[in-house]
DRENMARKE-391829 format. One line per 8 residues: number of its first residue (from 1); for each residue x, z, y of C-alpha. Coordinates in steps of 0.02 Angstrom, whole numbers. Layout:
BEGIN
NUM = X,Z,Y  ...
This chain:
BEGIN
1 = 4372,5181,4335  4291,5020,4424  4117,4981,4349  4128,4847,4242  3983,4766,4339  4114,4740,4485  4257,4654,4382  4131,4518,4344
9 = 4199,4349,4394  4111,4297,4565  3993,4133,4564  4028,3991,4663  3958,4013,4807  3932,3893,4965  3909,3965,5153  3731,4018,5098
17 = 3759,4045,4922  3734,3895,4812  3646,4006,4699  3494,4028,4820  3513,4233,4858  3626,4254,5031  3788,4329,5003  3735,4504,5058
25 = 3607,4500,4897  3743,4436,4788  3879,4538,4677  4015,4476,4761  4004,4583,4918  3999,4723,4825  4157,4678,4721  4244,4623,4860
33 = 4204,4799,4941  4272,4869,4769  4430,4744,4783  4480,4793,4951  4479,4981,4907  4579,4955,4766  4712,4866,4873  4711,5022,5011
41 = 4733,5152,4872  4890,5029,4840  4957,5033,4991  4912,4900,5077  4828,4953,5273  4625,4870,5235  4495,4976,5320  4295,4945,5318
49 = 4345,4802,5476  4460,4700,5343  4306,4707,5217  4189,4624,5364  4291,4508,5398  4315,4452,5235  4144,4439,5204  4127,4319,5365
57 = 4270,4217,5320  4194,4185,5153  4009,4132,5236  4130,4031,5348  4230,3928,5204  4128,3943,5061  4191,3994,4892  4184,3832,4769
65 = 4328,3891,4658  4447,4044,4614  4572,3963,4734  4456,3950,4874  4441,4155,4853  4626,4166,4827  4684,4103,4997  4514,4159,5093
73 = 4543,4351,5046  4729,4321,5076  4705,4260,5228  4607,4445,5298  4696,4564,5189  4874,4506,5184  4977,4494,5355  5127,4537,5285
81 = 5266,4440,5158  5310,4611,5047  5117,4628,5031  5095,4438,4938  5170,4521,4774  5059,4661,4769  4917,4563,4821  4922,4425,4690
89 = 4970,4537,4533  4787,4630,4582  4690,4468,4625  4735,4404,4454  4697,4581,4383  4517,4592,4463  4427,4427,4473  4515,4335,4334
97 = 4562,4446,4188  4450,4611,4165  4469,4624,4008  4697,4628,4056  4626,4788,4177  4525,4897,4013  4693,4877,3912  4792,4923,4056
105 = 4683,5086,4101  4700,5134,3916  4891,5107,3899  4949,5137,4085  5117,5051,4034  5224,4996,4197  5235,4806,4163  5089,4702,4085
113 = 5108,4531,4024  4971,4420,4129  4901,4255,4043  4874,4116,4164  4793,3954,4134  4968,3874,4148  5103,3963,4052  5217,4075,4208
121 = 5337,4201,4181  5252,4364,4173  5272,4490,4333  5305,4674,4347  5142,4768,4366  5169,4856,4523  5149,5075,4469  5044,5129,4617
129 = 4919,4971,4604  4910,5025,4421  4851,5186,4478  4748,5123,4616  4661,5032,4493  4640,5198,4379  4570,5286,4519  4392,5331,4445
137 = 4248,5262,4562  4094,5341,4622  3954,5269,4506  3827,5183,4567  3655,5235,4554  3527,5152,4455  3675,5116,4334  3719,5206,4159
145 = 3855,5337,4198  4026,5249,4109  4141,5318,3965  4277,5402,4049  4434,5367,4001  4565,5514,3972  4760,5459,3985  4935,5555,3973
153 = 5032,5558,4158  5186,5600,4044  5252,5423,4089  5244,5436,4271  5361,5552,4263  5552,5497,4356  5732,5592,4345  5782,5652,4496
161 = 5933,5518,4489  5790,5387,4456  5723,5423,4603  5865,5430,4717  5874,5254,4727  5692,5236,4689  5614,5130,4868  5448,5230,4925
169 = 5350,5097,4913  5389,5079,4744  5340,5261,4695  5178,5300,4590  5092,5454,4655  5171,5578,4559  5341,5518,4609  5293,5513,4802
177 = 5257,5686,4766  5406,5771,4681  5528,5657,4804  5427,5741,4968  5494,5914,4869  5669,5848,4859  5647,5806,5050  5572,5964,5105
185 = 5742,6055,5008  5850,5932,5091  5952,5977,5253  6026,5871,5380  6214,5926,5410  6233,5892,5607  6393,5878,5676  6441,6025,5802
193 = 6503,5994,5976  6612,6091,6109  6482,6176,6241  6566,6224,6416  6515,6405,6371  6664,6516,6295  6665,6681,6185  6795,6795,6150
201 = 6939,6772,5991  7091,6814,5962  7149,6666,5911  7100,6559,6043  7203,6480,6152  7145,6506,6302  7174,6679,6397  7016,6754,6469
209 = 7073,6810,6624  6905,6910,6649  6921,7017,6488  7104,7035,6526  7078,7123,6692  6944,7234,6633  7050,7289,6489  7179,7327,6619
217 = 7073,7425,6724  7063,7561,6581  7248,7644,6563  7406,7593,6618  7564,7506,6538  7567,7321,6471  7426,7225,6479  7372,7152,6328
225 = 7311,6969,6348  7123,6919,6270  7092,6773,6231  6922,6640,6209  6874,6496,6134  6741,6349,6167  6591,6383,6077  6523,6261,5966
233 = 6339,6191,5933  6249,6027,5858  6186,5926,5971  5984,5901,6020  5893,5790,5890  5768,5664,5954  5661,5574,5826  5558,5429,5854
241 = 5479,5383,5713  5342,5214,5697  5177,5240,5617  5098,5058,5642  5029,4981,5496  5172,4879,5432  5265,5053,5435  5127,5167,5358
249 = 5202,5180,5171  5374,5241,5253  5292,5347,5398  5223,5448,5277  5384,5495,5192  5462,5516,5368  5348,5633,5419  5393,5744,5290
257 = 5587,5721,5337  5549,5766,5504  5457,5940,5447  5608,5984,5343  5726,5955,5473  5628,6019,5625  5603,6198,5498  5797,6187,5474
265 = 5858,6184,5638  5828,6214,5843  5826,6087,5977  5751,5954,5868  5606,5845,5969  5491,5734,5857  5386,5588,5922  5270,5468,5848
273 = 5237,5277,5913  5114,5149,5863  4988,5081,6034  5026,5260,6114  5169,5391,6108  5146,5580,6020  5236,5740,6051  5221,5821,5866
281 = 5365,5939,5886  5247,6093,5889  5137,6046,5761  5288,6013,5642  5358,6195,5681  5230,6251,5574  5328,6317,5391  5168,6274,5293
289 = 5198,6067,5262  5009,6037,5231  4944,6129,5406  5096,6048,5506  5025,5879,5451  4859,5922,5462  4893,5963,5645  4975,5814,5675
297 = 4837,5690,5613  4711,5781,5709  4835,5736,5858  4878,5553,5826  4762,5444,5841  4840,5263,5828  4871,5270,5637  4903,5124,5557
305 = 4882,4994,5688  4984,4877,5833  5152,4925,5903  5190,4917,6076  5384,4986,6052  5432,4922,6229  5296,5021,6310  5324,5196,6188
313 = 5496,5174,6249  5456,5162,6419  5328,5322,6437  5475,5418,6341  5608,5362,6465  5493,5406,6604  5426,5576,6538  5518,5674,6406
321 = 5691,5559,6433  5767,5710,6515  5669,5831,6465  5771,5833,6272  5910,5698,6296  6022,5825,6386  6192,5918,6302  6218,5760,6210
329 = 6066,5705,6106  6054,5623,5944  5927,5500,5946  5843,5422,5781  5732,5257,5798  5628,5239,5645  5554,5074,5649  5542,4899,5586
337 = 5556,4808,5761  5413,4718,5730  5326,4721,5916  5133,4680,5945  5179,4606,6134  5344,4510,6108  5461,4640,6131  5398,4631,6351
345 = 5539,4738,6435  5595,4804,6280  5787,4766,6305  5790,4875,6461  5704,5032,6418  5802,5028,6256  5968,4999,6356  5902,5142,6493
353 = 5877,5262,6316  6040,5211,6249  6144,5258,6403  6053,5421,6413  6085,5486,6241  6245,5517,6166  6221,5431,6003  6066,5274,5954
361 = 6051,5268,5780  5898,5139,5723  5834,5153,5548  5741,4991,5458  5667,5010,5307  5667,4800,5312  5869,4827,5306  5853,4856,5126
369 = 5823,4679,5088  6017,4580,5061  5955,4434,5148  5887,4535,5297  5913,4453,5489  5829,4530,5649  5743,4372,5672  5583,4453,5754
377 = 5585,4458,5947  5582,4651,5945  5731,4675,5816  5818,4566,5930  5784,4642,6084  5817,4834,6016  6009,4768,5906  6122,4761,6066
385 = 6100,4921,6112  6105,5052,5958  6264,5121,5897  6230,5123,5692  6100,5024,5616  6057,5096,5443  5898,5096,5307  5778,5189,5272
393 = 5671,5163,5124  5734,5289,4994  5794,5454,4952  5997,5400,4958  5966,5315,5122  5910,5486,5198  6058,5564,5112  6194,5450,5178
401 = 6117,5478,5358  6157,5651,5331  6346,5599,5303  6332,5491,5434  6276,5623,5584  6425,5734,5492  6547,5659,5567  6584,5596,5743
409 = 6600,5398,5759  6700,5285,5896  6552,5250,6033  6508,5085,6052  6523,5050,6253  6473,4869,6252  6329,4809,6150  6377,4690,6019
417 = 6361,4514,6018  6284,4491,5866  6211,4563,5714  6353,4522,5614  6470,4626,5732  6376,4783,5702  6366,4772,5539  6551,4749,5530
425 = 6566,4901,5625  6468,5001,5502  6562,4915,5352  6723,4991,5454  6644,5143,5495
């Protein structure tokens, strides 16, 4: 539980501190500090470089009124529209209300009715910033150790139909948690292919002239014919999956989708993108989920920051394009399309890994939103030249995807002219 020392409303303060202490000696660094910790254990991507900053921009403006900290904190902590909901239900929560925060700890009800200074219609109290907010903090020293406060997770718990259609970013902790079990049971039903390899049946319909003259070869009298058949495999699986920071609540979940599918099956090749590209296919061969992962943070190293799509998609063209795009590959692009360099050369590498693979299938967790439009440079740049163009933001997304790579769809040999032309296409499909 926060110390009740750092829900304290902050003083006015000008660039100095118009209470004559600078603002290091003040509380409100501190509760800032405590502010921006609960928003990361929400979800939102602060690290100790967000907190600085804040703390500059504040010298810079000045804080005169609750407004002034409104917008200044926005302005370092928020870079992203979904965020501004989260964001202003705990602003309101921590500096202006503490007393709204004890009654929530005690009750840990989903929704909580918010007085304002004007009367507004009250907002849904966002789960995991509820239990961001729970979290119990170190105490300080030099202060009296607090009452803790005991509570019954009983009403975290979902259905397994609630969560279905439950978004991840939605989920409180104990619902991230029983959906990665439903995703480590679930398995990905790939379509199988003819290879140009044959083996022997009886009811094929093609005679094996080789088997035919070897059976002749041991007695006389008719011949008896033997047949063969094509054999039949799935196709490679390529997945590359986007872990910048405006995809770090979905990469998570993805990660574990990639474990359960790389443990299910062979020929499956896993990459991760955010400034750099990541082979993780043989860390994620590991059974044990918490060692694969383990593996692969101590190999990734861009976490949680830019995206330079164009150049991940270039190094994998160059390097490991024909390495795992042969025998018909299914490639899956995980990713938002949201490009740190204006989506420089993007087009062509992503028309270069479209003509190499046998199927492009890009998954947006944005595409969940109705009113969605690939308005950002990158989206725009990656559309023309995928085949299927799906979401990804909950547990029924990853299940139609299975249907989808099931069966075997009409390839699409020009790119399309706009976005509403593929999604017609998947509307037919």
């Amino acid at each position: 539980m926060l110390p009740p020392s750092s829900l304290q409303r902050p003083r006015a303060l000008g660039p100095a501190g118009e209470s004559g202490r600078p603002l290091e000696a003040s509380r409100l660094a501190e509760n800032v500090m405590y502010f921006a910790r609960a928003l990361r254990a929400a979800g939102l991507p602060i690290g100790p470089g967000r907190v600085i900053d804040a703390l500059r921009a504040i010298e810079a403006v000045g804080i005169g009124t609750r407004e002034d900290l409104y917008w200044t904190l926005h302005a370092v902590f928020v870079n992203r529209r979904d965020q501004q909901p989260l964001y202003d239900q705990a602003f309101h929560i921590f500096w202006r209300n503490p007393q709204l925060l004890e009654k929530m700890l005690q009750t840990m009800l989903p929704s909580v009715a918010v007085p304002r200074e004007e009367p507004e219609k009250s907002e849904e109290m966002l789960r995991r910033l509820a239990e961001a907010l729970a979290g119990r903090q170190s105490e300080r020293p030099g202060e009296e150790p607090q009452d803790k406060i005991e509570f019954d997770a009983a009403m975290t718990f979902s259905a397994r139909e609630l969560l279905q259609g439950m978004d991840f970013e939605k989920m409180s902790n104990a619902e991230m948690e029983e959906a990665k079990r439903m995703i480590a049971a679930m398995r990905l039903p790939i379509m199988q292919l003819p290879t140009r390899r044959f083996f022997p049946d009886r009811q094929g319909r093609r005679i094996d002239i080789r088997a035919t003259l070897r059976t002749s070869l041991r007695g006389g009298g008719a011949i008896p014919l033997q047949y063969k058949r094509k054999r039949r495999r799935h196709p490679p699986l390529v997945v590359l999956c986007d872990i910048s920071g405006s995809m770090s609540r979905y990469s998570r979940m993805m990660l574990h989708f990639m474990h359960a599918i790389t443990n299910d099956r062979d020929r499956v090749h896993c990459f991760l993108f955010g400034t750099r590209l990541s082979n993780i296919t043989r860390a994620l061969r590991q059974r044990d989920v918490d060692l694969a992962l383990a593996k692969v943070a101590a190999k990734v190293e861009d976490w949680s920051g830019g995206t330079r799509i164009g150049g991940c998609i270039a190094e994998f063209n160059a390097v490991w394009s024909r390495r795992v795009l042969g025998q018909g590959a299914v490639v899956l692009l995980i990713t938002d399309g949201l490009d740190r360099e204006g989506a420089q050369g993007l087009a062509e590498e992503m028309e270069r890994l479209h003509k190499s693979c046998r199927r492009l299938i890009w998954l947006n967790p944005l595409l969940r939103f109705e009113g969605y439009e690939p308005k950002a440079q990158g989206a725009r740049a990656i559309l023309p030249h995928v085949d299927d163009f799906r979401p990804v933001h909950n547990l029924e997304s990853l299940a139609e995807l299975g249907a989808v790579l099931s069966r075997e769809p009409a390839r699409r040999l020009e790119a399309a002219g706009s976005y509403a032309e593929l999604m017609a296409e998947r509307g037919a499909a």
